[in-house]
C-alpha positions as CSV (number, residue, x, y, z in Angstrom):
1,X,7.1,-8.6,-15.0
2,X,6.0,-11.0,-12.4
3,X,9.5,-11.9,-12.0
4,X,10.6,-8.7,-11.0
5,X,7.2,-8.1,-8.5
6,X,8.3,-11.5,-6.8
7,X,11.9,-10.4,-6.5
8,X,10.8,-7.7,-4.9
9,X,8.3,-9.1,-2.6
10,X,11.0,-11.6,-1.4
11,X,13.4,-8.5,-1.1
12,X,11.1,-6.9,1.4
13,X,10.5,-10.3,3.5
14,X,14.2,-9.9,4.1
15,X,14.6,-6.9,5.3
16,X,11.4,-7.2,7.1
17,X,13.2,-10.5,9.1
18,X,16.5,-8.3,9.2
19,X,14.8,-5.8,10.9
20,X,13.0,-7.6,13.2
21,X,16.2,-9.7,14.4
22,X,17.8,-6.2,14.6
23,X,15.6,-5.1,16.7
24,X,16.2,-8.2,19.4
25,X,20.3,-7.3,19.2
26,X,19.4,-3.1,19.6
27,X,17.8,-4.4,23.0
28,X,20.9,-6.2,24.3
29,X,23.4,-4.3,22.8
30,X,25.3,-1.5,24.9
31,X,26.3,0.2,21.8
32,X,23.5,1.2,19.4
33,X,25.3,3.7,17.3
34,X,26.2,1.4,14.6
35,X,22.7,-0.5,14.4
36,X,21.2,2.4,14.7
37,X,23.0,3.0,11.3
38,X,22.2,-0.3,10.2
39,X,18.5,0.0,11.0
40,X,18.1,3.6,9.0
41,X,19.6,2.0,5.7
42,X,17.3,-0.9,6.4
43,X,14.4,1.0,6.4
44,X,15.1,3.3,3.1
45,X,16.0,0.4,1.4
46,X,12.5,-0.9,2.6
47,X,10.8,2.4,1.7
48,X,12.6,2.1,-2.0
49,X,10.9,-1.7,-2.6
50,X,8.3,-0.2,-1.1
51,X,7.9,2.4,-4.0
52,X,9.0,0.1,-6.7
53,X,6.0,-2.5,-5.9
54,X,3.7,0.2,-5.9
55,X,4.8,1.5,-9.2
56,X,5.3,-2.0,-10.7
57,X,1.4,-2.8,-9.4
58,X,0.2,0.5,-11.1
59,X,1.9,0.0,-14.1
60,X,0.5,-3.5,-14.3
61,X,-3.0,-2.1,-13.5
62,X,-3.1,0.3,-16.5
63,X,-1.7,-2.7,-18.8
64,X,-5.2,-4.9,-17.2
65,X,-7.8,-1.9,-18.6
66,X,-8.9,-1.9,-21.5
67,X,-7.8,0.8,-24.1
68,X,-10.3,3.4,-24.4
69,X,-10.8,4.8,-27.8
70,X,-9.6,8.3,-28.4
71,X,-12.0,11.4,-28.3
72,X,-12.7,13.2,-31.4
């Protein structure tokens, strides 16, 4: 499980630095169309880690507390 979390975490570094160097080239490019288009993928696929660490950390949390005993 921790595997997978630090995939991901590494996974959203990248695009984080992919982003940001995009960013630099969008401001000397003359033609933005197809960065634009690279940026917008960039940024779901960020959105999708995004989601998946925040599911992965949930899931992890309800494993950590302590079963409750069932109501009668």
């Amino acid at each position: 499980m921790t595997q997978k979390r630090d995939s991901l975490a590494h996974r959203k570094s990248e695009i984080q630095r992919e982003l940001a160097g995009l960013k630099e080239s969008r401001r000397e490019s003359r033609d933005n169309t197809a960065l634009g288009d690279l940026e917008r993928a960039l940024m779901a696929e960020l959105d999708q880690v995004d989601r998946q660490l925040h599911l992965l950390d949930e899931y992890v949390k309800q494993l950590d507390q302590p079963s409750q005993p069932a109501s009668r």
